[in-house]
C-alpha positions in Angstrom: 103.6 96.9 89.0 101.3 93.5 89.2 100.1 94.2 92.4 98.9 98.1 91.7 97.2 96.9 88.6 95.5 94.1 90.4 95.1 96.1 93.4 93.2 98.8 90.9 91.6 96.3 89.3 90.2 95.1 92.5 89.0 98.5 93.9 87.2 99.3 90.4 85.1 95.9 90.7 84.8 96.3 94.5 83.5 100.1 93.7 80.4 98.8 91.2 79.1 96.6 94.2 78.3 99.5 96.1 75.2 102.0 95.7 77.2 105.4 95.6 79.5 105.4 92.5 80.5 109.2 90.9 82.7 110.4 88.1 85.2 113.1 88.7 86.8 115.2 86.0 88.6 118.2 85.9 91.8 120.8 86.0 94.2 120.3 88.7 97.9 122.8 88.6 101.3 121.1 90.1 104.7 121.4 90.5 107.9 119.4 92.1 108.6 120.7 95.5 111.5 120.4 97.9 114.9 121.9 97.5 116.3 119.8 94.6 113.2 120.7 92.4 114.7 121.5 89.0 112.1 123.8 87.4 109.3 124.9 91.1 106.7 126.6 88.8 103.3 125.3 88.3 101.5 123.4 85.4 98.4 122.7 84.5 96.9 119.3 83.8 93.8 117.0 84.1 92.1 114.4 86.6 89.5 112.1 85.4 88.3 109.0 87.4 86.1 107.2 89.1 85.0 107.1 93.3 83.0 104.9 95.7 81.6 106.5 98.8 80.8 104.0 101.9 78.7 105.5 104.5 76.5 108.3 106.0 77.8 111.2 108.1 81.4 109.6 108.3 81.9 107.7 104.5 85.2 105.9 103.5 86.2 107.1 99.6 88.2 105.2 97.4 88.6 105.6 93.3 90.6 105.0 91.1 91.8 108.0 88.6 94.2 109.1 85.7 96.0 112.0 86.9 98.5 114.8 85.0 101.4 115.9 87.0 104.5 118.1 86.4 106.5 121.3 86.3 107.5 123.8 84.3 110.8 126.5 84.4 110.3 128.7 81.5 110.2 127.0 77.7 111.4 123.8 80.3 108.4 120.9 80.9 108.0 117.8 82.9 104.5 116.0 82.5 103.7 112.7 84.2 100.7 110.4 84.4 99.9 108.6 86.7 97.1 105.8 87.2 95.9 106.8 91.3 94.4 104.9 93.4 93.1 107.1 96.8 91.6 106.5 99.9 89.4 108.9 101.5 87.8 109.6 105.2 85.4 111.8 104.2 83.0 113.5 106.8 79.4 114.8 105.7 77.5 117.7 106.6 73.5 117.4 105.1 71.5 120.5 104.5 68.8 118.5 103.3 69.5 118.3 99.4 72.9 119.6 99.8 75.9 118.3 101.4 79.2 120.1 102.6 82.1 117.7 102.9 85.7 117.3 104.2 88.2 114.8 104.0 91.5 113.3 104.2 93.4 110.5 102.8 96.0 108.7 101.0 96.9 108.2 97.9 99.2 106.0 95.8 100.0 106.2 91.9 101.9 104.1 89.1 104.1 106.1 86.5 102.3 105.0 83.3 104.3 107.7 80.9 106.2 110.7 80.9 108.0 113.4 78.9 110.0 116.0 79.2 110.0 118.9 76.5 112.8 121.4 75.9 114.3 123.8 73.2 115.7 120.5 71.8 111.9 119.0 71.4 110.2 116.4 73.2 111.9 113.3 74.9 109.9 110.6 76.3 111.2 109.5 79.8 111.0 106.0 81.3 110.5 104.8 84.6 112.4 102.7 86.5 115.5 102.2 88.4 118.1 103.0 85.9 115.5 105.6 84.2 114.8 109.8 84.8 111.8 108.9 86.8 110.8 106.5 90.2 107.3 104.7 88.7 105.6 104.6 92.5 104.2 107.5 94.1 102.8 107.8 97.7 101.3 111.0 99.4 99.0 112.7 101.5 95.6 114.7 100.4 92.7 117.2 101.8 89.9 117.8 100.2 87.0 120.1 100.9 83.4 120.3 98.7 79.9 120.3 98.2 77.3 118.6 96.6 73.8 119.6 95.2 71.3 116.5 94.3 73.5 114.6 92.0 76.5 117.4 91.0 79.6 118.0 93.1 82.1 120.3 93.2 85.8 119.7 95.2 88.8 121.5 95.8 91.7 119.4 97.1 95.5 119.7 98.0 98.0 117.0 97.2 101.2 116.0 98.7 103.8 113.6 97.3 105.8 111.8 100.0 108.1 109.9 97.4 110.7 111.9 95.3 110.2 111.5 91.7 113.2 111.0 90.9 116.0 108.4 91.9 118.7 110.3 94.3 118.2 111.1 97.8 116.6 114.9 98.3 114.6 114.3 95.3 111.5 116.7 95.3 108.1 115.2 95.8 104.8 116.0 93.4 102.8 118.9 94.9 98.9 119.2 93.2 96.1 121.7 93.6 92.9 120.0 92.4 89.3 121.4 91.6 87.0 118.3 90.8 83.4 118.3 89.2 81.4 115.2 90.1 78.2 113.2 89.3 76.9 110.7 91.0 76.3 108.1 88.8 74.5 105.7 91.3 72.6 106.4 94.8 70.7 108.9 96.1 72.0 111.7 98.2 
């Protein structure tokens, strides 16, 4: 848990010494996947962070965000939040003012809290190794977008490689993501 923070800590300083910093927010929908997932229906949440872009016409992305994940099976909820840190290749198309991107990447994320809501009310779930829920996260992403002047727009795909939870089998987070963006620093 030290080493994420510090690690995140690290990447956010490392990010503000660079010219191209922009700030992401917006609606992402997930679910547990794999053949031990308790509830498989989607849920919607929130993404808001922060990313660094290093490079021209093949850039290296990494940020730093807060991140809703979960699933649903009727009246039945799991949300989790996670603290995720990614890292991005990212390959640029200009169009003068405009930009068409795609990318790939990995990304890894720390458990910060988590409930689970039922007929019987809300519980709040702990992480850990004799808790519900695993606190690390690991997983692959691809992410596809544009950006006009300063404003962005991305649609990504997210894919746990770690089950949440703590048995063998355990389904892994699945996200879809669609991310505005302004670039707070930098000229495109």
């Amino acid at each position: 848990m030290k080493k994420l923070i510090t690690f995140s800590i690290a990447t956010a300083f490392t990010m503000v010494a660079f010219s191209q910093i922009s700030f992401h927010l917006g609606p992402n929908i997930s679910t547990l996947s794999g053949s031990d997932a308790p509830f498989n229906r989607y849920i919607a949440g929130y993404q808001v962070g922060f990313a660094s872009e290093w490079g021209e016409t093949i850039s290296v992305q990494p940020g730093i965000f807060l991140i809703h994940k979960g699933d649903k099976n009727g009246k039945e909820t799991s949300r989790i939040n996670y603290l995720q840190v990614p890292l991005n290749t990212k390959i640029n198309l200009d169009f003068g003012n405009t930009r068409i991107f795609f990318s790939y990447g990995v990304y890894v994320a720390c458990g910060l809290w988590a409930n689970d809501r039922t007929d019987q009310g809300k519980t709040k779930q702990n992480f850990g190794k004799d808790n519900t829920y695993r606190r690390f996260d690991i997983g692959g992403q691809l992410m596809t977008g544009i950006m006009v002047g300063r404003v962005g727009m991305n649609l990504m795909y997210q894919v746990g490689s770690r089950g949440v939870y703590h048995y063998s089998g355990s389904p892994t987070n699945t996200s879809i993501m669609l991310n505005l963006s302004y670039m707070l620093t930098g000229v495109y």
